[in-house]
DONUTI-770519 format. One record per residue (C-alpha): chain; residue in three letters; x, y, z; residue number from 1. Coordinates in nm, 3 decimals, decimal comma, always signed. Layout:
// residues N
('A' 'Ala' (X Y Z) NUM)
...
//
This chain:
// residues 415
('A' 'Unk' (+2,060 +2,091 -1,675) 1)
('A' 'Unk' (+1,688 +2,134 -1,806) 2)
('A' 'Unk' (+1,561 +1,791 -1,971) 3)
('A' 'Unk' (+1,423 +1,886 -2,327) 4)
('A' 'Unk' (+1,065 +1,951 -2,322) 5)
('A' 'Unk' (+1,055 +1,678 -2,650) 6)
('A' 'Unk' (+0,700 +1,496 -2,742) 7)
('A' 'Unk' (+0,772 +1,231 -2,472) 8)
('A' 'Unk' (+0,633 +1,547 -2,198) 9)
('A' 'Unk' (+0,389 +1,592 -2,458) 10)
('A' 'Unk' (+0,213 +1,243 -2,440) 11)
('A' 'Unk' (+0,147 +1,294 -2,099) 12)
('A' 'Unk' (+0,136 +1,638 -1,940) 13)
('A' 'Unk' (-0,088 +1,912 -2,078) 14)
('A' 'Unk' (+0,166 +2,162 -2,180) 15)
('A' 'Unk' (-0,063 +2,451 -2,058) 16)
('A' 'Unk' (+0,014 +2,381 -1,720) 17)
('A' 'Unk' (+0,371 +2,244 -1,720) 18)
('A' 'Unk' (+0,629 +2,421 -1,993) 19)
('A' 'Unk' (+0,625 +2,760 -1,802) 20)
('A' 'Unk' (+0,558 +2,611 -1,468) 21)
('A' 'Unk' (+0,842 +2,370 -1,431) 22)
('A' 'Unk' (+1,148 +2,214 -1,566) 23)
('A' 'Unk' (+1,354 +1,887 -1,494) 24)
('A' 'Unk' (+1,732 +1,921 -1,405) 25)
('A' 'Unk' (+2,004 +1,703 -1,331) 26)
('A' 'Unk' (+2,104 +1,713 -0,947) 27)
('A' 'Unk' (+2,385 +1,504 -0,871) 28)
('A' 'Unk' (+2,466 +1,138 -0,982) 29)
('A' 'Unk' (+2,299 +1,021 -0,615) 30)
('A' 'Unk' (+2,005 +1,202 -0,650) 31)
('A' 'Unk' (+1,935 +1,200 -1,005) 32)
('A' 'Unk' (+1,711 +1,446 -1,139) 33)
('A' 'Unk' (+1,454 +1,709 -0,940) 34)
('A' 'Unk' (+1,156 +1,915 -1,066) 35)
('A' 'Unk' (+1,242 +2,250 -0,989) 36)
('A' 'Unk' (+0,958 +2,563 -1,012) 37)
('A' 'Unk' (+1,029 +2,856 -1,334) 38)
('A' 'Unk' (+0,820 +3,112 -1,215) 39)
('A' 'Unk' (+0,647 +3,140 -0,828) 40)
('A' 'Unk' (+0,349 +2,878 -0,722) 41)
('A' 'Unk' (+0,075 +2,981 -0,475) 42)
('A' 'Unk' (-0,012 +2,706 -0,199) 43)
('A' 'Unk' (-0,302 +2,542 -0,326) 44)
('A' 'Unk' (-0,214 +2,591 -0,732) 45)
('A' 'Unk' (-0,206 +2,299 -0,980) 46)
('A' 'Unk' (+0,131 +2,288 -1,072) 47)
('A' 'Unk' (+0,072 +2,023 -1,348) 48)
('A' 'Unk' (-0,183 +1,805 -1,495) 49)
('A' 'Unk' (-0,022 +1,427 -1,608) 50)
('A' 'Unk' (-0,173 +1,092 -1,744) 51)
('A' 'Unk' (+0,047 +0,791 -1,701) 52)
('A' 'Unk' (+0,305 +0,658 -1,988) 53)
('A' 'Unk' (+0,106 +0,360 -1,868) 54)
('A' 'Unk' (-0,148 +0,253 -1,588) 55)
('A' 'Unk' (-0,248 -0,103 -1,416) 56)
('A' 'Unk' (-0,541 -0,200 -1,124) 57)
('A' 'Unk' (-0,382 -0,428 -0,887) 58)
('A' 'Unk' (-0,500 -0,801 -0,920) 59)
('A' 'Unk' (-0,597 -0,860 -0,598) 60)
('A' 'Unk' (-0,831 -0,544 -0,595) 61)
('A' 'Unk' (-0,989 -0,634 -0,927) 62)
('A' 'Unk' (-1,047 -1,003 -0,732) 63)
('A' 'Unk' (-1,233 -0,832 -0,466) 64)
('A' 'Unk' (-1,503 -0,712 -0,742) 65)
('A' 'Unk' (-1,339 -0,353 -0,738) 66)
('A' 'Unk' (-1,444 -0,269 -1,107) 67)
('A' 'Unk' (-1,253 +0,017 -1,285) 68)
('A' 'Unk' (-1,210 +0,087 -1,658) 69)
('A' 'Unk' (-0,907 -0,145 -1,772) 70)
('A' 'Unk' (-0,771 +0,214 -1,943) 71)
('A' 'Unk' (-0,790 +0,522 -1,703) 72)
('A' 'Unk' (-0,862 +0,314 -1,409) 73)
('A' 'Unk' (-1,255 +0,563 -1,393) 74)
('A' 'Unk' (-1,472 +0,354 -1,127) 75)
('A' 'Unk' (-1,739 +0,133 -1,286) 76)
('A' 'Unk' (-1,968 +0,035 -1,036) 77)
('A' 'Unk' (-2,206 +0,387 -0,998) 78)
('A' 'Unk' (-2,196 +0,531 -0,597) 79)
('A' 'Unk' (-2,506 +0,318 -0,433) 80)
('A' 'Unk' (-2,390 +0,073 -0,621) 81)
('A' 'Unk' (-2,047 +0,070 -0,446) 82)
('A' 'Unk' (-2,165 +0,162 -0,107) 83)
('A' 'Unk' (-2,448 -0,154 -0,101) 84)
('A' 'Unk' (-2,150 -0,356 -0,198) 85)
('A' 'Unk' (-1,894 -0,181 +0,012) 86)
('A' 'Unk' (-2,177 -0,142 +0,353) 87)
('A' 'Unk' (-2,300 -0,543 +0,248) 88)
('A' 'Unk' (-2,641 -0,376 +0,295) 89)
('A' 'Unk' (-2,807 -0,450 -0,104) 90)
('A' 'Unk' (-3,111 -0,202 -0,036) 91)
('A' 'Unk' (-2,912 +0,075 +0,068) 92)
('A' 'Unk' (-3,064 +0,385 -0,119) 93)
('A' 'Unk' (-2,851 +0,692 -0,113) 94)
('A' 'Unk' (-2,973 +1,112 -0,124) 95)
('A' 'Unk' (-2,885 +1,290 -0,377) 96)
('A' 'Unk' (-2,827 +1,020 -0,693) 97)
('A' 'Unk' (-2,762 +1,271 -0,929) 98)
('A' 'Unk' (-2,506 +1,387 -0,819) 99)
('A' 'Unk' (-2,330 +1,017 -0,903) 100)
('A' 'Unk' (-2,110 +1,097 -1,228) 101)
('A' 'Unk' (-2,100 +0,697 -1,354) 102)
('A' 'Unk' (-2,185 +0,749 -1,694) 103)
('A' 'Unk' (-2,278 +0,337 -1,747) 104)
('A' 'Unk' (-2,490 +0,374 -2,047) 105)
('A' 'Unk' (-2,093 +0,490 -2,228) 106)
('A' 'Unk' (-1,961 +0,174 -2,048) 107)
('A' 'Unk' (-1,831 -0,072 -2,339) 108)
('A' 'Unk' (-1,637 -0,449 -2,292) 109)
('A' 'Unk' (-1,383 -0,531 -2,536) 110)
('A' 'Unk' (-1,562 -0,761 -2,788) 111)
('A' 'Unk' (-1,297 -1,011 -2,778) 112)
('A' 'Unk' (-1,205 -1,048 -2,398) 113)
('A' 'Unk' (-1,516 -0,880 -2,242) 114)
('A' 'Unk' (-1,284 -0,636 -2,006) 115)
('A' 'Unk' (-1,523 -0,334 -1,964) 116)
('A' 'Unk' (-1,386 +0,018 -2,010) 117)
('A' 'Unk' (-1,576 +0,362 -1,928) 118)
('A' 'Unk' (-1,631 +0,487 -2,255) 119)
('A' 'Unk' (-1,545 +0,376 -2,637) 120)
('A' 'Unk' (-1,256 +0,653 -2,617) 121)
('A' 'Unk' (-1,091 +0,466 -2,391) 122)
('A' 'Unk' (-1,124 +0,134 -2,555) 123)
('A' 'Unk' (-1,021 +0,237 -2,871) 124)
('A' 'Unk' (-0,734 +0,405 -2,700) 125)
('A' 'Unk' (-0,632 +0,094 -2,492) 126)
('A' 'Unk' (-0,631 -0,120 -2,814) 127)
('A' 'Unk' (-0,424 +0,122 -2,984) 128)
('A' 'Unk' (-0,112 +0,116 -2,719) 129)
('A' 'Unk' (-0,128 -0,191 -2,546) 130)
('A' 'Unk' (-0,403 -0,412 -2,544) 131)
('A' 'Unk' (-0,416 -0,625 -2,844) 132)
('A' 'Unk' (-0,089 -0,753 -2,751) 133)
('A' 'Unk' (-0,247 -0,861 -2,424) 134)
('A' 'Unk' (-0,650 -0,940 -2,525) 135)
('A' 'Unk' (-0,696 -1,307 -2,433) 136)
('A' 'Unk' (-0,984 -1,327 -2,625) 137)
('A' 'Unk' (-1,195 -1,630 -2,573) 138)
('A' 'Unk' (-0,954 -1,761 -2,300) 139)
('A' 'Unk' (-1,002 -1,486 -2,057) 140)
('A' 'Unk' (-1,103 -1,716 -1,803) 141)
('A' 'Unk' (-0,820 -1,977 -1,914) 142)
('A' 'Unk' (-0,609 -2,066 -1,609) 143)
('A' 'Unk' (-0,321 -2,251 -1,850) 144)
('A' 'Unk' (-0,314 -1,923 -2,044) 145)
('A' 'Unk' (+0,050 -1,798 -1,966) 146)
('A' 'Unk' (-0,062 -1,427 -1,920) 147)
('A' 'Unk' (-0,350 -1,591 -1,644) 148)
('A' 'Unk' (-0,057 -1,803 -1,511) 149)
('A' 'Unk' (+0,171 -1,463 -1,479) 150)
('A' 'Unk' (-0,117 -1,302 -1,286) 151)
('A' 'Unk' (-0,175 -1,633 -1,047) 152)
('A' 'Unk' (+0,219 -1,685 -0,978) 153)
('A' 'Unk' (+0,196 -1,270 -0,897) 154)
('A' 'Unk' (-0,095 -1,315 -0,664) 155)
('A' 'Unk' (+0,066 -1,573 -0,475) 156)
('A' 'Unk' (+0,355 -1,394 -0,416) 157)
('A' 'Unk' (+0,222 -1,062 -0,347) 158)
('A' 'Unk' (-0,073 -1,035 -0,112) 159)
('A' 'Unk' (-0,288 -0,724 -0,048) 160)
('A' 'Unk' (-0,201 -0,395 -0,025) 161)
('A' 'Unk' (+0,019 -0,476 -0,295) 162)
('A' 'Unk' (+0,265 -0,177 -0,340) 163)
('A' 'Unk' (+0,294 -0,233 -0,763) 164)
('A' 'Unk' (+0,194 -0,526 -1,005) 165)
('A' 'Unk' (+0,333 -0,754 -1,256) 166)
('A' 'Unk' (+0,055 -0,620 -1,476) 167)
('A' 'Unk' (+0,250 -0,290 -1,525) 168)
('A' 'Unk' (+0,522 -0,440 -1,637) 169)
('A' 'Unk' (+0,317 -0,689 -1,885) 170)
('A' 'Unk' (+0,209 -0,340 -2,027) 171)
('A' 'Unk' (+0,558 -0,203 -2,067) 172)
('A' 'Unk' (+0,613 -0,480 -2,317) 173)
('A' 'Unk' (+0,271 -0,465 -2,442) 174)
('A' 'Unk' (+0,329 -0,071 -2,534) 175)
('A' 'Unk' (+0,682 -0,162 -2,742) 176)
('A' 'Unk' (+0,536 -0,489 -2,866) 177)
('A' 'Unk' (+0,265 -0,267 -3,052) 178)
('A' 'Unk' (+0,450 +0,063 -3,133) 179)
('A' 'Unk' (+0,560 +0,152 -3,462) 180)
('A' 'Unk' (+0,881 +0,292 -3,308) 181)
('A' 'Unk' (+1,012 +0,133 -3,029) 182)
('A' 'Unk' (+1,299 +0,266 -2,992) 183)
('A' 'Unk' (+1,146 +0,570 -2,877) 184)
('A' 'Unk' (+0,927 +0,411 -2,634) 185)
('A' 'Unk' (+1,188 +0,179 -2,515) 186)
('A' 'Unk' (+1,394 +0,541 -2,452) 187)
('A' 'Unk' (+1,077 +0,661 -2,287) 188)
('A' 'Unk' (+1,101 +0,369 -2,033) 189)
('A' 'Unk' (+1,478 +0,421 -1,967) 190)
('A' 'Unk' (+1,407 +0,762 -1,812) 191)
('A' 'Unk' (+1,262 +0,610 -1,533) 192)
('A' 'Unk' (+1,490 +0,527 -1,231) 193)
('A' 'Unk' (+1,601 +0,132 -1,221) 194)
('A' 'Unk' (+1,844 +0,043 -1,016) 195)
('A' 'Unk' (+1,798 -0,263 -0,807) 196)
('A' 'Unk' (+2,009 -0,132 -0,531) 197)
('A' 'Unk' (+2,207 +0,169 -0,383) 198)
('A' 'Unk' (+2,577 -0,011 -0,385) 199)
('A' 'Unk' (+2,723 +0,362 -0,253) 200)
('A' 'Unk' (+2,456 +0,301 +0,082) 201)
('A' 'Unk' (+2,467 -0,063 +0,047) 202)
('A' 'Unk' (+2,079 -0,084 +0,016) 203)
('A' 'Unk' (+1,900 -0,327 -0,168) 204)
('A' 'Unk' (+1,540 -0,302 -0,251) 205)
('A' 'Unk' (+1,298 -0,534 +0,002) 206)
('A' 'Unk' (+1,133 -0,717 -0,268) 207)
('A' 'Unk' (+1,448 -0,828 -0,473) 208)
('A' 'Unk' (+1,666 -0,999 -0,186) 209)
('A' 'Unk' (+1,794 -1,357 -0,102) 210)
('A' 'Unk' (+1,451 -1,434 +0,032) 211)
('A' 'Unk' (+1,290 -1,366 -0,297) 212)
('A' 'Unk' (+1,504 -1,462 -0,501) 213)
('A' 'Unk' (+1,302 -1,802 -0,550) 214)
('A' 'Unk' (+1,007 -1,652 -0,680) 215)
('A' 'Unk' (+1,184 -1,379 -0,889) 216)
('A' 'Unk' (+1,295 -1,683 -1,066) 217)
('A' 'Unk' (+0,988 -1,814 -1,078) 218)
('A' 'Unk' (+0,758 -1,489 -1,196) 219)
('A' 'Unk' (+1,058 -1,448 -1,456) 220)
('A' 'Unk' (+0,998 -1,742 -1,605) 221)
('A' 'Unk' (+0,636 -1,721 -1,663) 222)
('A' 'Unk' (+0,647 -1,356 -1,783) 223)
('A' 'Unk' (+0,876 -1,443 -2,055) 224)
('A' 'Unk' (+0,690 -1,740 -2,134) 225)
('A' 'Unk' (+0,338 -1,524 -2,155) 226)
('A' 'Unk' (+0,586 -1,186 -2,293) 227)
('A' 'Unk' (+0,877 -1,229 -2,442) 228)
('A' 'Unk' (+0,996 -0,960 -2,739) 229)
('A' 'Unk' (+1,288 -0,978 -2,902) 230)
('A' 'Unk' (+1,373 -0,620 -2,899) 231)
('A' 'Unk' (+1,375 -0,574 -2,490) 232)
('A' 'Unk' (+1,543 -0,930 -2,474) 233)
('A' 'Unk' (+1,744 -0,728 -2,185) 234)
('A' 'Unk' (+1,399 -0,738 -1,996) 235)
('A' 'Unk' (+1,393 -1,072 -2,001) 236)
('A' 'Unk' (+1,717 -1,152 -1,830) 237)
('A' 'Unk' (+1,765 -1,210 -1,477) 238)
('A' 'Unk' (+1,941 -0,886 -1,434) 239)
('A' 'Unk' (+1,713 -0,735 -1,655) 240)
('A' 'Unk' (+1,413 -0,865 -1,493) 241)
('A' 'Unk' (+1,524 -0,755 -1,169) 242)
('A' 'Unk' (+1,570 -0,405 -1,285) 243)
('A' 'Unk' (+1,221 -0,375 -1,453) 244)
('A' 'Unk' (+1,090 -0,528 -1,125) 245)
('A' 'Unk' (+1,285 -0,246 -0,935) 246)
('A' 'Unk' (+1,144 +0,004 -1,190) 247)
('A' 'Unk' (+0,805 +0,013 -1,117) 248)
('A' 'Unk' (+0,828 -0,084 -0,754) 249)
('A' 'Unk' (+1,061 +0,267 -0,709) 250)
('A' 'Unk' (+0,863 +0,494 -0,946) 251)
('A' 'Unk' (+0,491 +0,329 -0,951) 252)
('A' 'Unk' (+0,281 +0,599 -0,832) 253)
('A' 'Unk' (-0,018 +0,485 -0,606) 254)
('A' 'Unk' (-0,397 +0,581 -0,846) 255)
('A' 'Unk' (-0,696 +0,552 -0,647) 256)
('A' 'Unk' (-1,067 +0,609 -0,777) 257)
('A' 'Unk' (-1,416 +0,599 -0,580) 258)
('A' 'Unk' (-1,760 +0,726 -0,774) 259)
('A' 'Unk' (-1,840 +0,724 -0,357) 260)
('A' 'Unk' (-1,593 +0,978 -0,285) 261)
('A' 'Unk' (-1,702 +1,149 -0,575) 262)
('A' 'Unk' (-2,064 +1,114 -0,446) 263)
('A' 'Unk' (-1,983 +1,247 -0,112) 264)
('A' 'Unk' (-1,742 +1,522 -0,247) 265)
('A' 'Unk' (-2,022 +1,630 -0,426) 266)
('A' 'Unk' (-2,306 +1,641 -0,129) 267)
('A' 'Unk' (-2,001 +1,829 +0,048) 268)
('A' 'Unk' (-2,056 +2,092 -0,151) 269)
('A' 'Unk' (-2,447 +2,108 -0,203) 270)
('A' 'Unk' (-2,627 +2,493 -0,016) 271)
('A' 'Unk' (-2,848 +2,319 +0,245) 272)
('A' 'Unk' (-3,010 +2,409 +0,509) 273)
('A' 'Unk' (-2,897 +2,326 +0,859) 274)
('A' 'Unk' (-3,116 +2,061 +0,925) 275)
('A' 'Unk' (-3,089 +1,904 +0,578) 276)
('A' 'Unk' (-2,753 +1,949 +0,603) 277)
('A' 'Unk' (-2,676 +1,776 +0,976) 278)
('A' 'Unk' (-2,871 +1,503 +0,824) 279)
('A' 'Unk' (-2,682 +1,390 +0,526) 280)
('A' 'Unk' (-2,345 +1,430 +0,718) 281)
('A' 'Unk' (-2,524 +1,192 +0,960) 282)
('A' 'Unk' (-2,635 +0,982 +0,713) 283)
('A' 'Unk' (-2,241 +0,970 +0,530) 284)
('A' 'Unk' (-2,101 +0,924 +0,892) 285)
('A' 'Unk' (-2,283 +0,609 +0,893) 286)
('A' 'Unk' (-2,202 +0,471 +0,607) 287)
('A' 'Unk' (-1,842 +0,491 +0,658) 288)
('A' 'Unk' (-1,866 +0,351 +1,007) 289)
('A' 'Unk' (-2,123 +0,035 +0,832) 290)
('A' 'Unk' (-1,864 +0,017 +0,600) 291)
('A' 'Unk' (-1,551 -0,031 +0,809) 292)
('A' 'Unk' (-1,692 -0,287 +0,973) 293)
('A' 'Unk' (-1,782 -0,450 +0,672) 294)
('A' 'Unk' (-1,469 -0,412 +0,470) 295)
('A' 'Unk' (-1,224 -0,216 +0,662) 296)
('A' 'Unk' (-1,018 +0,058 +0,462) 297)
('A' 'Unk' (-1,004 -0,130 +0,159) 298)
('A' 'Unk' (-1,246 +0,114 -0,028) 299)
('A' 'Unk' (-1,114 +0,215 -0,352) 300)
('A' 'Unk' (-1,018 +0,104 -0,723) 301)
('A' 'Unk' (-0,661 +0,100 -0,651) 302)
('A' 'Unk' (-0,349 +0,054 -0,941) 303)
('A' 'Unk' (-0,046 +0,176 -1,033) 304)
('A' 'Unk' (+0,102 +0,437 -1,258) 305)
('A' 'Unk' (+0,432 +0,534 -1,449) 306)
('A' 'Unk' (+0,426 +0,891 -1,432) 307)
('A' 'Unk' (+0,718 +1,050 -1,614) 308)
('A' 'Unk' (+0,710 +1,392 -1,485) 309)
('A' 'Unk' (+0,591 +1,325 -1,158) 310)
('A' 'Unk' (+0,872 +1,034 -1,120) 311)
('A' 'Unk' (+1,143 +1,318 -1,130) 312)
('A' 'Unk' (+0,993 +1,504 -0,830) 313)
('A' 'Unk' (+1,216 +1,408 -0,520) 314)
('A' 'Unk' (+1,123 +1,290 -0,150) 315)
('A' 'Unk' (+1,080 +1,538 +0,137) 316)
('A' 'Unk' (+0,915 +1,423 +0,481) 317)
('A' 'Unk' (+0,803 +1,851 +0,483) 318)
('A' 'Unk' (+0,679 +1,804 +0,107) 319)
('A' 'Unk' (+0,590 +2,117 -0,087) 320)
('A' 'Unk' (+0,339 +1,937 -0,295) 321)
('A' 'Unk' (+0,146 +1,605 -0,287) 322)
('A' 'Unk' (-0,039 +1,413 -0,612) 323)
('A' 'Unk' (-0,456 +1,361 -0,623) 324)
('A' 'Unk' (-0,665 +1,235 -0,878) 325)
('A' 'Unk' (-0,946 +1,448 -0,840) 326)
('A' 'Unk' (-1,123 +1,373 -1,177) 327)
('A' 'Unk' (-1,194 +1,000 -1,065) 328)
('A' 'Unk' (-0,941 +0,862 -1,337) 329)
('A' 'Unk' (-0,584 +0,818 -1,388) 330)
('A' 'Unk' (-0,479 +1,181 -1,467) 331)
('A' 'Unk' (-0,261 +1,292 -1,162) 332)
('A' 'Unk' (-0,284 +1,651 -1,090) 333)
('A' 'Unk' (+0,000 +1,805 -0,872) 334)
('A' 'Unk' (-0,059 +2,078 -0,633) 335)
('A' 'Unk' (+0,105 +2,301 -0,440) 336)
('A' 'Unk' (+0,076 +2,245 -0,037) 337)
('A' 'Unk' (+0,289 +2,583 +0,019) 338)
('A' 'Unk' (+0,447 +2,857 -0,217) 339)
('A' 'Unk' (+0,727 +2,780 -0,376) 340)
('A' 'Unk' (+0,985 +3,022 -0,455) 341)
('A' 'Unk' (+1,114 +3,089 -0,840) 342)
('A' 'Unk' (+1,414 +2,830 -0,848) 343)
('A' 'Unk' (+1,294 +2,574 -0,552) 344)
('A' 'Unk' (+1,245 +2,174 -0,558) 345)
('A' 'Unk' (+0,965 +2,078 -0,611) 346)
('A' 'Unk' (+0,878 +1,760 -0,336) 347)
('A' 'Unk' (+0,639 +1,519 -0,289) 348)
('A' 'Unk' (+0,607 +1,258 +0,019) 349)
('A' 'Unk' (+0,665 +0,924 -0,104) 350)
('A' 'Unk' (+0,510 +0,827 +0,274) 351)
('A' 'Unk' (+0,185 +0,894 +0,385) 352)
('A' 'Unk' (+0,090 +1,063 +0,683) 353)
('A' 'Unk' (+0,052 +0,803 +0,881) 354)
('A' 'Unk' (+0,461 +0,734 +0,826) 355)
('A' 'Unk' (+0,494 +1,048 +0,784) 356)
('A' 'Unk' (+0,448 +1,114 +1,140) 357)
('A' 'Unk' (+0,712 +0,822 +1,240) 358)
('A' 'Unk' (+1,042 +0,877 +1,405) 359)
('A' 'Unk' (+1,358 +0,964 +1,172) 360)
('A' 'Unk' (+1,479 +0,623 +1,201) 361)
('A' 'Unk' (+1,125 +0,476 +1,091) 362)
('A' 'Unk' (+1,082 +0,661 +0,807) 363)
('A' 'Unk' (+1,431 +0,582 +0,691) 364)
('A' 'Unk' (+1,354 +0,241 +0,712) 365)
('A' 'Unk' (+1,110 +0,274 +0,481) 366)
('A' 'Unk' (+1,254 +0,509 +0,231) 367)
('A' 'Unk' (+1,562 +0,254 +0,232) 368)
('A' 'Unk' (+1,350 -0,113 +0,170) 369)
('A' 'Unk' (+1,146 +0,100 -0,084) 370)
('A' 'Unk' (+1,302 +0,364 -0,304) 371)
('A' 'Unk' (+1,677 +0,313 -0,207) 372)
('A' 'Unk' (+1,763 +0,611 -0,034) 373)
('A' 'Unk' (+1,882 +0,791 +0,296) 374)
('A' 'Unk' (+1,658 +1,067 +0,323) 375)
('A' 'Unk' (+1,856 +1,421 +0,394) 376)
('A' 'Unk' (+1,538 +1,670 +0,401) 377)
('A' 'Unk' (+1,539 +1,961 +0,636) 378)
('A' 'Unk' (+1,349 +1,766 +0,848) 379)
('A' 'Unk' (+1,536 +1,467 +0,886) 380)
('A' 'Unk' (+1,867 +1,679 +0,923) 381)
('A' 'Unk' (+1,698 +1,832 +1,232) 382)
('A' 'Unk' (+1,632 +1,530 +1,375) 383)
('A' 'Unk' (+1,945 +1,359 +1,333) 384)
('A' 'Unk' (+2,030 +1,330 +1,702) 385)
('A' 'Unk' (+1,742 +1,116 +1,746) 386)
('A' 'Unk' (+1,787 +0,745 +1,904) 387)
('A' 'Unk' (+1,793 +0,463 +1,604) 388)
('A' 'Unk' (+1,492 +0,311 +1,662) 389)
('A' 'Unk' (+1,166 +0,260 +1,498) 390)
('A' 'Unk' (+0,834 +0,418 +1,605) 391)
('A' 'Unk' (+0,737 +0,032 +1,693) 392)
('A' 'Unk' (+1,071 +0,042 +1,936) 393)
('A' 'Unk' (+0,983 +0,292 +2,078) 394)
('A' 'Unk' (+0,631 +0,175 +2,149) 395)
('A' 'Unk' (+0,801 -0,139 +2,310) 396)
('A' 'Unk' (+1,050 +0,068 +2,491) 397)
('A' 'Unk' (+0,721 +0,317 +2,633) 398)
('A' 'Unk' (+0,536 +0,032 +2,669) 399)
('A' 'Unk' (+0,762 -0,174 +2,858) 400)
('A' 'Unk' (+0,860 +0,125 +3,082) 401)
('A' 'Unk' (+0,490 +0,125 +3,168) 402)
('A' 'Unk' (+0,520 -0,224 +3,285) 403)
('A' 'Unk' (+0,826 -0,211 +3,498) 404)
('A' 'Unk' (+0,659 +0,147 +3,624) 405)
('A' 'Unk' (+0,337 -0,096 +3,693) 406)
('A' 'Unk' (+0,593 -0,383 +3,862) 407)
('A' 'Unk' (+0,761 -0,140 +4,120) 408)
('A' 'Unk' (+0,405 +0,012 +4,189) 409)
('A' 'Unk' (+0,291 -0,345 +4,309) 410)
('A' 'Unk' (+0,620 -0,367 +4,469) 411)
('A' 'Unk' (+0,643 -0,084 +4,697) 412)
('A' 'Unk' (+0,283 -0,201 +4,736) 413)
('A' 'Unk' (+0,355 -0,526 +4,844) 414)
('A' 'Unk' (+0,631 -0,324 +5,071) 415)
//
């Protein structure tokens, strides 16, 4: 059954490249719904273009001086700019500076609360959905503010990498708390997936057990104290809580934006000569490495996004498509990592590669804590006479192996 293509596709996805590319249908009641292709997809097209229903850095990243529009997440900080900060070396100078899109001189601060957005579109567009219902105006830097208490209590629950952020959610209110009609953003919301827990598989999401239930209570009770709006009262229940918490831990999708990459996309593609050429990849090689040592892997602005069309598109470990964000911003395009047949799912990886190249019984693990789900993709079906254990087991089990192997050696040495 096709979802309607009604104006809640049309405030996100640019109908150009979605209404004859793709539909939504109803699977079954244990998968939900799947995007499904209308007409054939080359590897390597965009299948869609989308901007979030709504969009939030994580705290801890903005803490570590990670500065992104508060809006479409667009890095701040220009590339040499990053990489002195990034490499800790302040008179790095890097080739090629105009090739650096940061626009700063269209950089603006709200005038109230001083959070700095990319342009004067996208503060105007901020204050519009969502952010005078959160501007904290002259208390910005207030700790007894609720909504700076909301973001403290979340910090000390949630250390880096967080996976999603109570800011999201603050912005889910935010959005009805402003709208004219919020009813029909409230119905927006509802379309996203929100279950706390798979009761047929007798999963329960990793964040919202016993364990946590302590500071669940706790982070409830300051976001209704810094949120509360009478018409999502539901929200604002335990239950309620716990499902909006559930929410945008299953369907946040990971954003990530770097005016470096950018940069070094960019010199990627510069006509130089071979010298020239063996040079600046020498010179980016560098960098990296000066930069790992100095900060590890940590080296984007990194948030979360609500991504309506994108949160219908299913799990496959052998994915047919994977999300980017090429344009340094929030808008996720979707592309095509083989063809896809008239008719076929449409999947994305909800692991990375990394997990991706796991056992079976790894990346189940995963897929269970996190999105509530046993996966059944061709790949996993293959595998299912596999051992039960994790890719860490069976690291311990090789590793151990090599000790006994090690023990008998010095053994029949000893012999």
């Amino acid at each position: 059954m096709a979802a309607p293509q009604d104006d809640m596709f049309s405030l996100c996805v640019d109908p150009g490249k979605v209404s004859s590319c793709v539909e939504v249908r109803f699977i079954d009641k244990t998968k939900g719904k799947g995007l499904f292709a209308r007409r054939s997809i080359k590897k390597g097209d965009t299948i869609f273009v989308e901007r979030p229903v709504v969009s939030s850095q994580f705290l801890w990243n903005a803490l570590y001086k990670y500065r992104a529009c508060e809006y479409c997440m667009r890095a701040l900080e220009g590339a040499e700019e990053n990489a002195r900060r990034l490499s800790g070396k302040p008179g790095l100078s890097l080739p090629y500076p105009e090739l650096c899109r940061v626009q700063s001189d269209r950089q603006q601060a709200c005038p109230h609360c001083q959070v700095m957005y990319c342009s004067s579109e996208c503060r105007h567009a901020a204050a519009d959905q969502y952010h005078r219902a959160l501007c904290l105006g002259p208390s910005h830097e207030d700790p007894d503010h609720p909504l700076n208490k909301l973001k403290d209590a979340w910090r000390s629950m949630h250390y880096p990498p967080e996976s999603s952020s109570i800011t999201l959610m603050a912005r889910m209110v935010a959005v009805v708390k402003q709208a004219n009609d919020k009813g029909r953003w409230h119905k927006l919301f509802s379309q996203f997936c929100s279950r706390t827990a798979n009761e047929e598989e007798e999963i329960a999401h990793k964040l919202l057990g016993e364990k946590f239930k302590g500071q669940l209570a706790l982070l409830q009770g300051f976001f209704s104290a810094a949120l509360y709006e009478d018409h999502l009262s539901q929200w604002f229940t335990p239950g309620g809580f716990r499902s909006l918490f559930s929410l945008v831990g299953t369907n946040g999708q990971g954003i990530g934006t770097s005016s470096l990459s950018q940069w070094v996309h960019a010199c990627d593609a510069l006509q130089l000569p071979a010298q020239q050429r063996e040079q600046l990849d020498s010179f980016i090689d560098q960098l990296y490495k000066d930069i790992e040592k100095e900060t590890g892997d940590f080296l984007n602005c990194e948030g979360s996004g609500l991504f309506l069309l994108q949160s219908s598109c299913n799990h496959s470990c052998i994915p047919n498509a994977e999300a980017a964000f090429p344009d340094n911003n929030f808008l996720l395009h979707l592309s095509a990592l083989s063809d896809v047949q008239p008719g076929e799912e449409i999947c994305i990886s909800y692991l990375d590669c990394c997990q991706r190249d796991r056992s079976r019984h790894s990346r189940h693990k995963t897929l269970r804590e996190n999105y509530l789900f046993v996966c059944s993709c061709a790949r996993c079906t293959s595998q299912a006479d596999e051992a039960d254990v994790t890719s860490e087991e069976e690291e311990e089990d090789e590793a151990e192996g090599e000790a006994e192997g090690d023990e008998m050696e010095d053994e029949m040495t000893d012999v």
